[in-house]
DOTORLO-894499 format. One record per atom (N, C-alpha, C): residue number from 1; residue in one letter; atom name; y negated, z, x. Coordinates in pm, whole numbers, plus 50000, padded with zeros to 5 digits. Atoms other than C-alpha are relative to their C-alpha. Layout:
N
+------+------+---------+-------+-------+-------+
! balo ! dodo ! vexdren !     Y !     Z !     X !
+------+------+---------+-------+-------+-------+
!  NUM !    A !      CA !     Y !     Z !     X !
...
+------+------+---------+-------+-------+-------+
end
This chain:
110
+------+------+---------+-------+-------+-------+
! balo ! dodo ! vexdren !     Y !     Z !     X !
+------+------+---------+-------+-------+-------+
!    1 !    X !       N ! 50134 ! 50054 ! 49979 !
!    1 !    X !      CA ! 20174 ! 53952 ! 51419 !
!    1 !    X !       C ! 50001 ! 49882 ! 50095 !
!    2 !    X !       N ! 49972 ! 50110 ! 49883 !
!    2 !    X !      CA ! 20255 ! 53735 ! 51733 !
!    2 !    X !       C ! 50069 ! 49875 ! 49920 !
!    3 !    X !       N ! 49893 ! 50077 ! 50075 !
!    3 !    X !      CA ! 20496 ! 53538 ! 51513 !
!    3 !    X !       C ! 49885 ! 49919 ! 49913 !
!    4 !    X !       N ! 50096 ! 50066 ! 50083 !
!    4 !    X !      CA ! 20201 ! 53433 ! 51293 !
!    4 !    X !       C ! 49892 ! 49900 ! 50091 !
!    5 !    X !       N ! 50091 ! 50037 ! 49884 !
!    5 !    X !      CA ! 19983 ! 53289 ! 51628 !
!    5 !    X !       C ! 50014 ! 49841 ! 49933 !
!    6 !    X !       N ! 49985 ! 50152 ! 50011 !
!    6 !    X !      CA ! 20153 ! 52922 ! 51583 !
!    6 !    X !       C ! 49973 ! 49948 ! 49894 !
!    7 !    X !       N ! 50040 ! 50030 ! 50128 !
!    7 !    X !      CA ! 20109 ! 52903 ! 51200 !
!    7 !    X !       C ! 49790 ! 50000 ! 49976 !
!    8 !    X !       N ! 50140 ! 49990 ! 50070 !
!    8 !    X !      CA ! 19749 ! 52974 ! 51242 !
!    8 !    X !       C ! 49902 ! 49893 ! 50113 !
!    9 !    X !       N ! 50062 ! 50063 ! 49883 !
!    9 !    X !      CA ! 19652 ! 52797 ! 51563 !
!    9 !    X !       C ! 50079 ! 49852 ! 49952 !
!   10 !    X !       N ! 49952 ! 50105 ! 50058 !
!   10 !    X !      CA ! 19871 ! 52469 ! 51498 !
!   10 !    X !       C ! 49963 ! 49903 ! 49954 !
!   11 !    X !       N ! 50041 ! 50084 ! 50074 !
!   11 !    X !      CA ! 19707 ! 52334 ! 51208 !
!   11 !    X !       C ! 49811 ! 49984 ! 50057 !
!   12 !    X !       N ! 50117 ! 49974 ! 49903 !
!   12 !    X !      CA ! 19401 ! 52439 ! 51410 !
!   12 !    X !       C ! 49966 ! 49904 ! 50077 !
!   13 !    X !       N ! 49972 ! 50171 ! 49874 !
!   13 !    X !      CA ! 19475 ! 52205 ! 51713 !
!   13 !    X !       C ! 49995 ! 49930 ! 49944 !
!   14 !    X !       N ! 49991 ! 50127 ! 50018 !
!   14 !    X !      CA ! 19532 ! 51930 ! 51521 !
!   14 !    X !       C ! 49898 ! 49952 ! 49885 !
!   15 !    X !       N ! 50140 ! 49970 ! 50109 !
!   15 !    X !      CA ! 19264 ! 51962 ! 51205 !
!   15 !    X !       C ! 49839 ! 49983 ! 50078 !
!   16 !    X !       N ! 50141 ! 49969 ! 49918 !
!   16 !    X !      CA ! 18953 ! 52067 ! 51431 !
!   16 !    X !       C ! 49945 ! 49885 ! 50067 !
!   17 !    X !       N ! 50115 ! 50077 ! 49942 !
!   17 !    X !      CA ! 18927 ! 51790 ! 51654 !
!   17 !    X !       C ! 49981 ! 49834 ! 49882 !
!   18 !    X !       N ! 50068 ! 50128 ! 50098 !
!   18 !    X !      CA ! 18902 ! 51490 ! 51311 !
!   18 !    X !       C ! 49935 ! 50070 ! 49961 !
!   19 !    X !       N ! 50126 ! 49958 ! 50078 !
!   19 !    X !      CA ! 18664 ! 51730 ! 51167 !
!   19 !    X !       C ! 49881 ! 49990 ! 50088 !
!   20 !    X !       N ! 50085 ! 50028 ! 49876 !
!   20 !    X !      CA ! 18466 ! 51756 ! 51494 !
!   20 !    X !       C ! 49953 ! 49858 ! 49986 !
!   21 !    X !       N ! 50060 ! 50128 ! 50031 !
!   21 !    X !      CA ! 18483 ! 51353 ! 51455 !
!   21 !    X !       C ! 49937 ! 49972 ! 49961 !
!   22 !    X !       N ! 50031 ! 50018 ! 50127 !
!   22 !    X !      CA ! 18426 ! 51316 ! 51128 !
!   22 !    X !       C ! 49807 ! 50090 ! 50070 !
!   23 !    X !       N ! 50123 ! 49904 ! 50015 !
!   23 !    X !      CA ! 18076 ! 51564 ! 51189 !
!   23 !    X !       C ! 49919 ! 49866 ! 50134 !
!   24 !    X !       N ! 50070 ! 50040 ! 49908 !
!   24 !    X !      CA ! 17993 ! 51417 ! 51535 !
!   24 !    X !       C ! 49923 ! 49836 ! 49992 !
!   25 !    X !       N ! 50019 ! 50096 ! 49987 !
!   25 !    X !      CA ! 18008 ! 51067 ! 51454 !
!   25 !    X !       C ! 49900 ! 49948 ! 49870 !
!   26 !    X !       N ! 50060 ! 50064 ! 50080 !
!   26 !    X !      CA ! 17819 ! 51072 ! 51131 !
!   26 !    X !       C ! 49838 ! 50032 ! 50087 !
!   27 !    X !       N ! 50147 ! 49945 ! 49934 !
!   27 !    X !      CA ! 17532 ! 51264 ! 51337 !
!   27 !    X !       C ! 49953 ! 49860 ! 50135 !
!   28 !    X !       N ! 50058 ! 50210 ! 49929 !
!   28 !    X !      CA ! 17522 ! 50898 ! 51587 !
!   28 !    X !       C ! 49979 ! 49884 ! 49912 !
!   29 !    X !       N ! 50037 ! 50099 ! 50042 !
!   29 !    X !      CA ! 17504 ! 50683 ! 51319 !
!   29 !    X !       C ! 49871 ! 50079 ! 49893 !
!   30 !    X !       N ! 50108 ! 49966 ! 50030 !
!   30 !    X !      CA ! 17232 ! 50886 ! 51176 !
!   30 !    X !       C ! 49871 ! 50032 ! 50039 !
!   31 !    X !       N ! 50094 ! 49978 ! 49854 !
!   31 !    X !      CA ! 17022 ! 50893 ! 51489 !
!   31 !    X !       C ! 49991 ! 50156 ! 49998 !
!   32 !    X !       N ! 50018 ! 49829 ! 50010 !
!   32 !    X !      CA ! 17049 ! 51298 ! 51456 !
!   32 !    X !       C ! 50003 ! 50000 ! 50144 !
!   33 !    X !       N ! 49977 ! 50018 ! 49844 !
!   33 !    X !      CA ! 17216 ! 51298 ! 51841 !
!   33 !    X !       C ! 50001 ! 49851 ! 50112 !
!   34 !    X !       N ! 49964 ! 50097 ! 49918 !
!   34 !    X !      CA ! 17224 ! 51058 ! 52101 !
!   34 !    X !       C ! 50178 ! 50012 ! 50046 !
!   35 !    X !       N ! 49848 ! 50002 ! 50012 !
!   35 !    X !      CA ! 17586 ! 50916 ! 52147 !
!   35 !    X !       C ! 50061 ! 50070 ! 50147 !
!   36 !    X !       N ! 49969 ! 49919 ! 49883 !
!   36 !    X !      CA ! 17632 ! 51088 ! 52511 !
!   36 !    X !       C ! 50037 ! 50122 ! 49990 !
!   37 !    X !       N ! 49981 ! 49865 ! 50063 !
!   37 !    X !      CA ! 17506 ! 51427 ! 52385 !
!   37 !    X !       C ! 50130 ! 50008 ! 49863 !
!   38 !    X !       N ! 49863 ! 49952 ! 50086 !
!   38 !    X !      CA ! 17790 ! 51398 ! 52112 !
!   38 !    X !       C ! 50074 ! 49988 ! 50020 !
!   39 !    X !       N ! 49780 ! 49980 ! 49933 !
!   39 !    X !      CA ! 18091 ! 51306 ! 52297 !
!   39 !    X !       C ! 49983 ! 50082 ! 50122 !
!   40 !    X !       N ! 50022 ! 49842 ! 49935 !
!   40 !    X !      CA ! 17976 ! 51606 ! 52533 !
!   40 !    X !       C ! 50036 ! 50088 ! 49903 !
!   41 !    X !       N ! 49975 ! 49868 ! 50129 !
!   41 !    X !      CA ! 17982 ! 51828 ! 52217 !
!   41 !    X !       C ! 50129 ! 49958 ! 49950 !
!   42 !    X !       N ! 49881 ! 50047 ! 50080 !
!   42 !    X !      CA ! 18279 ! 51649 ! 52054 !
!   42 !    X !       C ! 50091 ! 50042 ! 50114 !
!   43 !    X !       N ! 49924 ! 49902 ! 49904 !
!   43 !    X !      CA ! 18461 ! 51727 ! 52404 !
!   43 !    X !       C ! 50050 ! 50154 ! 50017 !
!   44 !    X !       N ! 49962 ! 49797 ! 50022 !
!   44 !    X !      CA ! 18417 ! 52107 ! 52409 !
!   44 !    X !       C ! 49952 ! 50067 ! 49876 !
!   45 !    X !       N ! 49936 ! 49915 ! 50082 !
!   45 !    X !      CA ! 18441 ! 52173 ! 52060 !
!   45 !    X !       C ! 50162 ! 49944 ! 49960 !
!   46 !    X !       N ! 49892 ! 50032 ! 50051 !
!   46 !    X !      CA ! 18745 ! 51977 ! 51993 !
!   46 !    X !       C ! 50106 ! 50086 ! 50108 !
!   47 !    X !       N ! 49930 ! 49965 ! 49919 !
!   47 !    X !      CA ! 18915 ! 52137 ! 52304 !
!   47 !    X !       C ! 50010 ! 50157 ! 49990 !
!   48 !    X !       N ! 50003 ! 49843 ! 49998 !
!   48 !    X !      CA ! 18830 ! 52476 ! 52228 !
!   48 !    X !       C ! 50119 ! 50069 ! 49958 !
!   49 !    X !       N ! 49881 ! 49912 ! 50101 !
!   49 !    X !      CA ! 19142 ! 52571 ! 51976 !
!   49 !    X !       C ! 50124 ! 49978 ! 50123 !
!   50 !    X !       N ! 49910 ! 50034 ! 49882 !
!   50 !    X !      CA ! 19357 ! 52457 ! 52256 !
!   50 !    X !       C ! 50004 ! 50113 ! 50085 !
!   51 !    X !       N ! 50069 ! 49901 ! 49874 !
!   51 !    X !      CA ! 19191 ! 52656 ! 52523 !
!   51 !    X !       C ! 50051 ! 50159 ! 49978 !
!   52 !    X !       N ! 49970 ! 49844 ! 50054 !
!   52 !    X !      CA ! 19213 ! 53000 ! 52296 !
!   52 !    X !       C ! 50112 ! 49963 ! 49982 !
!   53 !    X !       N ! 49856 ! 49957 ! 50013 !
!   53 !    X !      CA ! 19544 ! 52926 ! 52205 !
!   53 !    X !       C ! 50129 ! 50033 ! 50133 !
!   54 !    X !       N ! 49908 ! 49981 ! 49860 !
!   54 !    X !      CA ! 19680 ! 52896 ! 52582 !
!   54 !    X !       C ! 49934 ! 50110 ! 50065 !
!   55 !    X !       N ! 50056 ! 49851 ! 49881 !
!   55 !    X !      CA ! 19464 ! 53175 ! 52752 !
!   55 !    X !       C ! 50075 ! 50145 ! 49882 !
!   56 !    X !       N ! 49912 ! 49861 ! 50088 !
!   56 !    X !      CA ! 19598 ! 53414 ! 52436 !
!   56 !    X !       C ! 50146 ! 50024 ! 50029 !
!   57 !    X !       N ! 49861 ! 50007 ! 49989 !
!   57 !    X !      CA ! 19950 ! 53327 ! 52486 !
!   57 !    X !       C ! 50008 ! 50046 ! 50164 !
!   58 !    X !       N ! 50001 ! 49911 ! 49838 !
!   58 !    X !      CA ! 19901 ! 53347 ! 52896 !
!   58 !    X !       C ! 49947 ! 50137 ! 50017 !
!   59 !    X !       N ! 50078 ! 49877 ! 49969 !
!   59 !    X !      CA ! 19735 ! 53672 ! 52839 !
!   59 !    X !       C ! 50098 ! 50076 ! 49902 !
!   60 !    X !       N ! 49902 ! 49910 ! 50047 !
!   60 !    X !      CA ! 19998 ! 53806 ! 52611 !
!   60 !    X !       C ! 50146 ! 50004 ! 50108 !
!   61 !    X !       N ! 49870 ! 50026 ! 49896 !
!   61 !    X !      CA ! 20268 ! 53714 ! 52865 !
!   61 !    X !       C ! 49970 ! 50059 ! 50111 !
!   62 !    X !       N ! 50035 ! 49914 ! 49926 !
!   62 !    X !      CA ! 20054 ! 53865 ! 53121 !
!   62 !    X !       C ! 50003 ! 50209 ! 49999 !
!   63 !    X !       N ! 49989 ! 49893 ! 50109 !
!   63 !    X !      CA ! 20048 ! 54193 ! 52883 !
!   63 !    X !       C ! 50140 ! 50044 ! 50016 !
!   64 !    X !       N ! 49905 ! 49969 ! 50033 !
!   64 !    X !      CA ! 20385 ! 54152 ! 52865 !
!   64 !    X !       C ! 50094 ! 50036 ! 50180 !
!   65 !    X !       N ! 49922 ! 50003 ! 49898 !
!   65 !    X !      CA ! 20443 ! 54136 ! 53289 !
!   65 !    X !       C ! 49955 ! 50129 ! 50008 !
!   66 !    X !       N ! 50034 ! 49859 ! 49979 !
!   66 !    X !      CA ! 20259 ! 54468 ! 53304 !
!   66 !    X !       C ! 50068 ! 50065 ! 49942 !
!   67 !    X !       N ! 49956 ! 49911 ! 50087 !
!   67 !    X !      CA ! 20399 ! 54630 ! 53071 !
!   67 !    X !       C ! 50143 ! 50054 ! 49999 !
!   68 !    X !       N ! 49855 ! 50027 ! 50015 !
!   68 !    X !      CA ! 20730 ! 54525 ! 53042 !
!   68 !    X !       C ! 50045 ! 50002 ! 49851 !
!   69 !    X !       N ! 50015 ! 50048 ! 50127 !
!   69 !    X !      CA ! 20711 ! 54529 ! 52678 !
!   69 !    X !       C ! 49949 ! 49874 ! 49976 !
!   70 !    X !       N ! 49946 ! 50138 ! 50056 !
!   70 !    X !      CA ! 20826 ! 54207 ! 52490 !
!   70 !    X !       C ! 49855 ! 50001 ! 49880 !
!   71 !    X !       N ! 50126 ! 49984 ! 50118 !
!   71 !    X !      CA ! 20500 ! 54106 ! 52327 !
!   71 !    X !       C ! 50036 ! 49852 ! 49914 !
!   72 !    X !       N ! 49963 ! 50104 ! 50011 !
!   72 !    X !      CA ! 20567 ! 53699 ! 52327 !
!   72 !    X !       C ! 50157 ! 49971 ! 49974 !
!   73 !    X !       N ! 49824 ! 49993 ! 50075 !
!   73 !    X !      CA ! 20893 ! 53589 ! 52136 !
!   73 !    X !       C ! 50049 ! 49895 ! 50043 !
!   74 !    X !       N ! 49898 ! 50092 ! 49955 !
!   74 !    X !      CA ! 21168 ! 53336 ! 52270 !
!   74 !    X !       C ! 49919 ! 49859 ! 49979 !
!   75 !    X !       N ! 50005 ! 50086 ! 50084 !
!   75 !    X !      CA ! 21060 ! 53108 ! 52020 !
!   75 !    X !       C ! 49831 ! 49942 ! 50039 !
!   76 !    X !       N ! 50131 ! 50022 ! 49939 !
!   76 !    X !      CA ! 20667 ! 53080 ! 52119 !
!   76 !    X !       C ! 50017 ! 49973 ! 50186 !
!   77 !    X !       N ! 49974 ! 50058 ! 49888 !
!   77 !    X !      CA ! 20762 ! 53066 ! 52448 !
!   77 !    X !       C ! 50032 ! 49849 ! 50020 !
!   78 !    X !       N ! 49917 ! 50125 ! 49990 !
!   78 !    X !      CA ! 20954 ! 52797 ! 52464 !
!   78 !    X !       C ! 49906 ! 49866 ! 49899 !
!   79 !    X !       N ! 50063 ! 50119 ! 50055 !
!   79 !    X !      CA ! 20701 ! 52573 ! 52218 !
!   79 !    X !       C ! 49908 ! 49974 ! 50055 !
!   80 !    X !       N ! 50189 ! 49979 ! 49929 !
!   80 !    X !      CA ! 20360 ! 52703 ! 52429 !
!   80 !    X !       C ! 50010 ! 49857 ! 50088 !
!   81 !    X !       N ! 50062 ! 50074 ! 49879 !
!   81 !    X !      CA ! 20384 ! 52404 ! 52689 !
!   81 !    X !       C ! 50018 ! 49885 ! 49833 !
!   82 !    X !       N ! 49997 ! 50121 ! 50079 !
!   82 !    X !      CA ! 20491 ! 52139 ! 52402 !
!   82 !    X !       C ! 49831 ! 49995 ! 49881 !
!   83 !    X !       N ! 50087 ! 50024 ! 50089 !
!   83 !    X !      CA ! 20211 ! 52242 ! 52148 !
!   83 !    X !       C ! 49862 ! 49954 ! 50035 !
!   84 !    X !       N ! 50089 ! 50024 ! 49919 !
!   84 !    X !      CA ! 19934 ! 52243 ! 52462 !
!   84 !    X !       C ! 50007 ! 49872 ! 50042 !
!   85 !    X !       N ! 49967 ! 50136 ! 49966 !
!   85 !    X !      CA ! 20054 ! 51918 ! 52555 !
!   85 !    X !       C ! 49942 ! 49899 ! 49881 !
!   86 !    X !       N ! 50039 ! 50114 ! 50104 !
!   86 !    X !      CA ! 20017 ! 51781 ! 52242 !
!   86 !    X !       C ! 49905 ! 49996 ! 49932 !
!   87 !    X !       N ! 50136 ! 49968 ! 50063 !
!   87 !    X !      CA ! 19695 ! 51918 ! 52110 !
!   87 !    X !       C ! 49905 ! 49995 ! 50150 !
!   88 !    X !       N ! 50088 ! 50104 ! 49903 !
!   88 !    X !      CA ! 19545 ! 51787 ! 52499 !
!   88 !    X !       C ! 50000 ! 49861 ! 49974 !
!   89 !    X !       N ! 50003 ! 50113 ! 49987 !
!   89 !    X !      CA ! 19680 ! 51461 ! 52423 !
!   89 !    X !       C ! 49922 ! 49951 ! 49878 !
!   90 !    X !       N ! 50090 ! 50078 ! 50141 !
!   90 !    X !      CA ! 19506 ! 51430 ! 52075 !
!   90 !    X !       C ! 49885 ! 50014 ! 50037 !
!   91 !    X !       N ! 50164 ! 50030 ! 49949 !
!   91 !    X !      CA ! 19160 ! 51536 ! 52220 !
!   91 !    X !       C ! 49967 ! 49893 ! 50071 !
!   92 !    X !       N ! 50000 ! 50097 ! 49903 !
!   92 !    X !      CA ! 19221 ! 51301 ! 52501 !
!   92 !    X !       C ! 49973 ! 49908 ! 49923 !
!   93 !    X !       N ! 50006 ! 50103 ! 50060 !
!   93 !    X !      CA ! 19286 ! 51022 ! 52286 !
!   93 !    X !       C ! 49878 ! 49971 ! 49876 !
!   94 !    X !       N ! 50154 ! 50010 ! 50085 !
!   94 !    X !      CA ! 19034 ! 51120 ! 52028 !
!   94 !    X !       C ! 49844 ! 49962 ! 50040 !
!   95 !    X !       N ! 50109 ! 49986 ! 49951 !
!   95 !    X !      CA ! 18760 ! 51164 ! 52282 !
!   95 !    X !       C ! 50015 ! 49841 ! 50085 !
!   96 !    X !       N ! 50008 ! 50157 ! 49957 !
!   96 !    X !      CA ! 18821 ! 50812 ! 52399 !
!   96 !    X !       C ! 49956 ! 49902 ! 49893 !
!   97 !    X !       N ! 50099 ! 50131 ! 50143 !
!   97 !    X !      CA ! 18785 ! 50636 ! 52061 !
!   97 !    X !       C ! 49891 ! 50061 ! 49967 !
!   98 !    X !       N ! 50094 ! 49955 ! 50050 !
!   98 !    X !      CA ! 18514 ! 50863 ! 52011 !
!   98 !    X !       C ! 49891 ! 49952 ! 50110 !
!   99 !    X !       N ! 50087 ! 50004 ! 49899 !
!   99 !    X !      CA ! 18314 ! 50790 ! 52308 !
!   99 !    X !       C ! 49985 ! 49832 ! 50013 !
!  100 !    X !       N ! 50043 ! 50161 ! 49994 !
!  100 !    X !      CA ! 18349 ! 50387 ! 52267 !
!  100 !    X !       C ! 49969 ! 49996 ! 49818 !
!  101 !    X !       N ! 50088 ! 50024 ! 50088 !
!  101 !    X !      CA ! 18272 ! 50402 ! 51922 !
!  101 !    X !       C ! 49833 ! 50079 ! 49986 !
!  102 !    X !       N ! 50152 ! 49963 ! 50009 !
!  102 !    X !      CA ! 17965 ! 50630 ! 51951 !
!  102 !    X !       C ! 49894 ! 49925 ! 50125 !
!  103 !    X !       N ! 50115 ! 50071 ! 49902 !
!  103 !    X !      CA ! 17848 ! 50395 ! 52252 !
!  103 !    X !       C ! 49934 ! 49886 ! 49899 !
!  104 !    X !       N ! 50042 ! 50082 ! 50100 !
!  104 !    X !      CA ! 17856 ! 50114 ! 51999 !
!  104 !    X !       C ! 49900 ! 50009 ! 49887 !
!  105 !    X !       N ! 50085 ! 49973 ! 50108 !
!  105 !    X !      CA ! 17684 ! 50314 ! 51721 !
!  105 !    X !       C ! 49899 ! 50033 ! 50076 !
!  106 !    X !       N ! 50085 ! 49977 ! 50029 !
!  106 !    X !      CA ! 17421 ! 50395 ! 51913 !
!  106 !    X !       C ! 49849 ! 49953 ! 49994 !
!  107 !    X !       N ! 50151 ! 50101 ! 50027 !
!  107 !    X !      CA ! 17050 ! 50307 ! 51860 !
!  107 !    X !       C ! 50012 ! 49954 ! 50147 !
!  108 !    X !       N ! 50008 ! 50087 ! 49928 !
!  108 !    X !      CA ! 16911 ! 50029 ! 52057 !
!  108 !    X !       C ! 49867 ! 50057 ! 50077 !
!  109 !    X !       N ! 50091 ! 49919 ! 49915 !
!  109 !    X !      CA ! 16631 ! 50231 ! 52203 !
!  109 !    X !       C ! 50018 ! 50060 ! 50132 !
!  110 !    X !       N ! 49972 ! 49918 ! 49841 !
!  110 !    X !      CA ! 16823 ! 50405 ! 52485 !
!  110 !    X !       C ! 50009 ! 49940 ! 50119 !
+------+------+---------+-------+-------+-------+
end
């Protein structure tokens, strides 16, 4: 079951936050949100799959200091800082082009 975590989270991290885009940014050029309120929302939903995937893994490893039963495998270990790393750096970077293009898109009213 543990072994399945990275296959399902993974495509997760990296999928979620262009769909998040893709959603947030048609809702600024449609006057639905104001472009502030959506790179607030585009922030903490794109960051979320991240978030659950490192507090699960620190909380199975925690699981695993109590216990002493091997819950987390060699192999997840050893990828958890690279995959967190790299599914922060795509929000990061996302939420930057997202936040200068939704200043640009938005109405001239504000």
């Amino acid at each position: 079951m543990i072994e399945h975590i990275i296959t399902i989270f993974l495509p997760l991290i990296i999928i979620a936050p262009f769909a998040i885009f893709a959603l947030q940014i048609q809702r600024v050029r449609k006057g639905i949100q104001k472009w502030l309120k959506a790179t607030l929302l585009f922030a903490a939903f794109s960051i979320l799959p991240v978030l659950i995937y490192a507090l699960l893994i620190v909380g199975f490893i925690a699981v695993e200091e109590l216990t002493k039963f091997s819950i987390v495998t060699e192999g997840i270990g050893r990828s958890f800082i690279f995959i967190v790393v790299v599914g922060l750096g795509e929000v990061i970077l996302l939420f930057l082009v997202f936040s200068i293009a939704a200043f640009f898109m938005r109405s001239k009213d504000v």
